[in-house]
C-alpha positions in Angstrom: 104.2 176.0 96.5 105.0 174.3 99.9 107.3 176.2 100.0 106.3 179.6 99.2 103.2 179.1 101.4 105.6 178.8 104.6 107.8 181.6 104.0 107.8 184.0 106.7 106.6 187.3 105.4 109.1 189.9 106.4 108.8 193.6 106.8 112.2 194.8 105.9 111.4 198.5 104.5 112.6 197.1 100.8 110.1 197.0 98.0 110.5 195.6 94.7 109.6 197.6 91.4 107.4 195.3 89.1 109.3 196.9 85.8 112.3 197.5 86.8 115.1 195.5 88.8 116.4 199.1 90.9 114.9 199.3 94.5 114.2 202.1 96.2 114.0 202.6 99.8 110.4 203.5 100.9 109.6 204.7 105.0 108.1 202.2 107.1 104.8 201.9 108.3 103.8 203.3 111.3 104.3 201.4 114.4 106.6 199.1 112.9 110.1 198.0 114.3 112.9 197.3 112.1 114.5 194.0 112.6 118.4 193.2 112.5 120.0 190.2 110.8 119.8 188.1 114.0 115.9 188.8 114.4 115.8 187.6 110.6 117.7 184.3 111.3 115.6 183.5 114.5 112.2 184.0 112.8 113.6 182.1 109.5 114.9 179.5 112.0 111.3 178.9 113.6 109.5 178.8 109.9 111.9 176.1 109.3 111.7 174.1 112.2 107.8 174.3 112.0 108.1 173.0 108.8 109.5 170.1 109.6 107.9 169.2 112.5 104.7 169.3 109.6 106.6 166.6 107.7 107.3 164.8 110.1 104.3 164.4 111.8 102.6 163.9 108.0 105.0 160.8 107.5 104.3 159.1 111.1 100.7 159.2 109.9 101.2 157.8 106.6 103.5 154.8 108.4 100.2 154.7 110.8 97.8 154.1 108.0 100.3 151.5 105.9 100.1 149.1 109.7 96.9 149.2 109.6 95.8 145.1 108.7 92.4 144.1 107.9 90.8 141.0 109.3 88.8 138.8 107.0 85.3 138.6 108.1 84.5 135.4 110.3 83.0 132.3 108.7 82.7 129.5 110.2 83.6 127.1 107.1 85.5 129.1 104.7 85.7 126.1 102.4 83.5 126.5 99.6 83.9 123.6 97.9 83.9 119.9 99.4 87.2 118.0 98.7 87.6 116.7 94.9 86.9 113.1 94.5 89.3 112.2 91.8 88.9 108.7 89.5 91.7 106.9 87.9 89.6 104.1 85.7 93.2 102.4 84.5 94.2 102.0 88.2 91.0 101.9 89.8 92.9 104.4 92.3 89.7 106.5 94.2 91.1 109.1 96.1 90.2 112.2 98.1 92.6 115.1 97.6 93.2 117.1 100.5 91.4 120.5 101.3 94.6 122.1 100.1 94.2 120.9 96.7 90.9 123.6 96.3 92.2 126.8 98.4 90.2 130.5 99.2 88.7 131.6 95.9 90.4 135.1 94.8 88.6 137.8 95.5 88.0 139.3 91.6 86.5 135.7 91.2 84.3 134.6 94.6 82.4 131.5 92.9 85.7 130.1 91.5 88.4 127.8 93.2 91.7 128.4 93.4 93.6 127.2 90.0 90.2 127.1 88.1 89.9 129.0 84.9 86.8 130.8 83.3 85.1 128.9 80.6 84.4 125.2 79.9 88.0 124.0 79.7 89.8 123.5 82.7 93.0 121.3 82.0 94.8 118.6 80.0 96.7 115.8 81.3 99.5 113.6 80.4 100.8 110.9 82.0 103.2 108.4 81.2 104.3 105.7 83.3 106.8 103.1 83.6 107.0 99.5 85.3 110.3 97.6 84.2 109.9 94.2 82.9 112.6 92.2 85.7 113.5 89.0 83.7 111.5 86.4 82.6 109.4 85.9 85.4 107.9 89.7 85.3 106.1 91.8 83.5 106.7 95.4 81.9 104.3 97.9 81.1 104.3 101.4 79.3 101.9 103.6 80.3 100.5 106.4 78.2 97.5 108.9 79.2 95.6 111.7 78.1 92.7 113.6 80.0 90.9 116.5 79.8 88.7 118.5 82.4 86.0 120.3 81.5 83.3 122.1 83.6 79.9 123.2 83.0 77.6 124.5 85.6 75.2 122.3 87.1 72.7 124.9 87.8 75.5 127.2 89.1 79.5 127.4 89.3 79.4 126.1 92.8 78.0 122.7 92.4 79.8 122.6 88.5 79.3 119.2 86.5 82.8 117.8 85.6 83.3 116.1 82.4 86.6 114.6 81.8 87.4 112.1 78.7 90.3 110.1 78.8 92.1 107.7 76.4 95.0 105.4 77.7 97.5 103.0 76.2 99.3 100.2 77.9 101.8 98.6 76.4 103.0 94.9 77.5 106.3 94.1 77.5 106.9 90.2 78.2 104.1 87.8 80.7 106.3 84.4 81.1 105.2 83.0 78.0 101.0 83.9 78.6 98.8 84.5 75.9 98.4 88.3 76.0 97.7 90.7 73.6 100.6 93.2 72.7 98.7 96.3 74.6 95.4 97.3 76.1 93.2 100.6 76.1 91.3 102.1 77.9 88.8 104.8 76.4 86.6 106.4 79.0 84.4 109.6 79.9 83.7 110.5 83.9 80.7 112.6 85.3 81.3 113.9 88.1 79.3 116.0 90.3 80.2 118.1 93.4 78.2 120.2 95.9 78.0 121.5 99.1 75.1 120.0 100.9 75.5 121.7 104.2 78.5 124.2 105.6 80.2 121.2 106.6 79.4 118.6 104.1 80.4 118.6 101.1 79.2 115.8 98.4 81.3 114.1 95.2 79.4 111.7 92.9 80.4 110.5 89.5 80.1 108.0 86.8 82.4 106.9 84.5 81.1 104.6 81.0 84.3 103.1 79.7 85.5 100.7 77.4 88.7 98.6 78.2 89.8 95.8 75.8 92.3 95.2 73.1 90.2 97.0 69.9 89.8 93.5 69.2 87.4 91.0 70.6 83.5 92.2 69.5 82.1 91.4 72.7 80.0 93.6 75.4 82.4 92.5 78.1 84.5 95.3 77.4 82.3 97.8 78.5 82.6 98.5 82.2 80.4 101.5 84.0 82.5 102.6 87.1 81.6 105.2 89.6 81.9 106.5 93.0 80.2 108.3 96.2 81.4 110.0 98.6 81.1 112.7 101.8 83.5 114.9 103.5 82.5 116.2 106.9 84.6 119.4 108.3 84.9 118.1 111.9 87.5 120.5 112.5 88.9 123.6 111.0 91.9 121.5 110.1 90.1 118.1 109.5 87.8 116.2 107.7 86.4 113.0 108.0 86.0 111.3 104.8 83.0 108.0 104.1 81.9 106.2 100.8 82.4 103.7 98.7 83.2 103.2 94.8 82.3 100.3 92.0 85.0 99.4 90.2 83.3 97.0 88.5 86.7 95.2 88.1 86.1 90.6 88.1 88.4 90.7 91.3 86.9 93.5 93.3 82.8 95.1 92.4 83.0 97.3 95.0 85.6 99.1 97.3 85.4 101.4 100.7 86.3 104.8 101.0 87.2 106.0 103.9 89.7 108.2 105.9 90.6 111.8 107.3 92.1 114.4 105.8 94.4 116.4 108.2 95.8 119.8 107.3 97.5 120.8 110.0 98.9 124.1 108.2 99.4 125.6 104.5 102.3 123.5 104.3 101.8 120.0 105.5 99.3 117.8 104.3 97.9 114.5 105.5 95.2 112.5 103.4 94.9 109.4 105.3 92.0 108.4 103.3 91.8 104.4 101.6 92.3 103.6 98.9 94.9 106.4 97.8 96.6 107.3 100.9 99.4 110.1 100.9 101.3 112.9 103.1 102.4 116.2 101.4 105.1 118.6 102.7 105.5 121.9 100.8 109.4 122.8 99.4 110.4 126.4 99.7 113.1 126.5 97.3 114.2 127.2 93.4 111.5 129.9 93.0 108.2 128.6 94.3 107.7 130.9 97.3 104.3 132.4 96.2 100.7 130.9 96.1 101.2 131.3 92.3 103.7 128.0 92.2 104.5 125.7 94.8 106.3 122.8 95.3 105.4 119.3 96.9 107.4 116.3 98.1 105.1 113.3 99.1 105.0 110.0 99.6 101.5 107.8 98.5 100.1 104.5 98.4 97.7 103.1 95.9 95.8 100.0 94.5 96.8 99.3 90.6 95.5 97.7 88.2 92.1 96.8 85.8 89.9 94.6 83.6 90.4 94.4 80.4 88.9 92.2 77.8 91.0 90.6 74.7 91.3 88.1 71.8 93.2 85.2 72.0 95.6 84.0 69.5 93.1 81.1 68.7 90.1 83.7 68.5 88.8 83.0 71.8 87.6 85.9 73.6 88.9 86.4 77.4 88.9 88.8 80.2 91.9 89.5 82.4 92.3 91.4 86.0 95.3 93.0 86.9 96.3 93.9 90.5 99.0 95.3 92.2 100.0 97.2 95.1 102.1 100.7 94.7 104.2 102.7 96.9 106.3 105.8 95.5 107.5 109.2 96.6 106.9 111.8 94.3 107.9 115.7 93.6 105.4 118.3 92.0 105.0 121.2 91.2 101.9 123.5 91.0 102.0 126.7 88.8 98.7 128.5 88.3 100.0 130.4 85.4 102.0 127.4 83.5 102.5 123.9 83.4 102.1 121.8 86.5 104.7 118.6 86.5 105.5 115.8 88.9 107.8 112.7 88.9 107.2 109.6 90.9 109.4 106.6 91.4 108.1 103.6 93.7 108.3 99.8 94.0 105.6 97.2 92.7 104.6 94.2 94.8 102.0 91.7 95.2 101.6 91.4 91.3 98.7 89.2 89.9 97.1 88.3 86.3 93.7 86.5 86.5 92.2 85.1 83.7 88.5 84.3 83.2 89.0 81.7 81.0 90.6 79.2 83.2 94.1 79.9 82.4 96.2 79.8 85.2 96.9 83.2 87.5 100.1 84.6 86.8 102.2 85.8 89.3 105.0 88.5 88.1 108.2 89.4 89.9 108.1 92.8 92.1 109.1 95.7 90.6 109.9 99.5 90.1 107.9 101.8 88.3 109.0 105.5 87.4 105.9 108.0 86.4 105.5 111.7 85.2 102.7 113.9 84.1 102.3 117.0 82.8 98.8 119.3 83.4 98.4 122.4 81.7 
């Protein structure tokens, strides 16, 4: 139709009979001129040219209009949600994740974070971990954990109520000859809170009733209530300033600081110099994950380990026993939004301790390594 609608209308003395394909030659009209082959092939020539000046001058606008970027709108604290404070009851590890870890919500979805999903259930996680025994003089654990995360609004999606049950086994392998139980458990269920108070403060409370003992001993003492509290100020768009404190209500330490920064200085590089749980985060661009969908993460971290526990004796005495340790590991992960998240850790163990509450002597075992994976879904 383009086409047609350009085509130079020509009066050439030649008309077409509708029925029939003969032509007969009619007289032209008055005042006409006839025109020769070159006068034909200059005017067809001009059509043509001034046809594709049209097209080019339509595709220059449409390659105009694709340039064209939007801004976001200006906000002066884009972060909706205040940094997640996240509670490890096993290893009494209380750490705030860096603003990374909760990005820009998407845009179909405007109250949700990123990686969050619609509906009560939000994820399940496994986690095993492994500390190896080292002779006689040490001691090897097998760690086994299951979590969920669940979320219910608390009045509205923005300040949700977290719920997340967890049940943990630890499995002893060898304590120089100390009257331990064969493995502990842990069975636990954390309430956590979150909100954003102001722009720039964001607030993370929680409680966590657990029970830690052996399935054995009958006593109350294996019930521990653990919680935390905590702020995160945005001082700067790249940096927050992190201040509380959490009860561990552990016989070697009640209670423990929080404090810190959390520095992102872009997308890619992440810095949460926060105590306990300290760690630095540089994004891999490599083996697919080159979208916001899945990225990966090499870090290295630094953590308190240990717990309480209470137990039976082999004489049918009933004792407590602390645990403490300090980690260091560097660790890979990767984060899908649309599939299974996975890391792998692998880090040394020192300053190793057992305490016993019923006068038995502290046992000290070797340094060691520990390897630890998880998968979250």
């Amino acid at each position: 139709m383009l086409q047609a609608a350009c085509q130079p209308v020509l009066n050439t003395g030649i008309e077409a009979a509708p029925d029939t394909r003969k032509v007969k030659v009619v007289k032209p009209l008055a005042g006409s001129r006839k025109l020769d082959n070159y006068s034909i092939h200059r005017m067809m020539l001009r059509s043509w040219s001034t046809l594709l000046l049209l097209a080019a001058m339509s595709l220059l606008a449409v390659r105009g209009q694709a340039q064209v970027v939007r801004l976001p709108s200006v906000d002066p604290c884009p972060q909706q949600f205040p940094g997640l404070l996240t509670a490890h009851p096993d290893s009494s590890a209380e750490l705030l994740e860096p603003p990374g870890a909760i990005g820009p919500a998407p845009p179909e979805q405007p109250e949700l974070p990123r990686g969050a999903r619609n509906g009560v259930f939000q994820k399940a996680i496994f986690t095993y971990g492994w500390l190896a025994p080292n002779g006689d003089a040490g001691l090897g654990v097998n760690d086994l954990e299951t979590r969920l995360v669940l979320a219910l609004p608390c009045p509205k999606r923005t300040t949700p109520l977290v719920i997340s049950p967890g049940f943990a086994v630890h499995y002893l392998d060898g304590a120089g000859g100390v009257d331990l139980p064969a493995r502990f458990y842990d069975a636990y269920c954390q309430f956590r809170w979150m909100a954003q108070a102001t722009p720039r403060l964001g607030v993370d409370l929680s409680v966590t009733p657990g029970v830690y003992s052996d399935f054995e001993q009958g006593t109350s003492e294996a019930f521990r209530l653990t919680g935390h509290g905590a702020g995160a100020w945005q001082w700067t768009p790249t940096t927050k300033l992190i201040l509380g404190a959490a009860y561990l209500d552990r016989d070697d330490i009640k209670v423990m600081p929080i404090a810190g920064l959390v520095w992102k200085p872009n997308n890619d590089l992440k810095f949460d110099l926060t105590f306990p749980h300290p760690r630095i985060a540089q994004r891999l661009y490599w083996s697919g994950a080159y979208t916001e969908d899945i990225q990966d993460w090499i870090y290295v971290l630094g953590e308190l380990g240990g717990g309480t526990w209470a137990y039976r004796r082999t004489d049918g005495i009933d004792s407590q026993v602390t645990y403490r340790d300090y980690r260091v590991a560097i660790g890979i992960e990767r984060e899908n939004l649309t599939g299974l998240n996975a890391s792998l850790e692998i880090g040394y163990i020192f300053g190793r301790r057992l305490e016993f509450l019923d006068g038995t002597p502290d046992f000290k075992p070797t340094d060691t390594v520990m390897v630890r994976t998880s998968l979250t879904y």
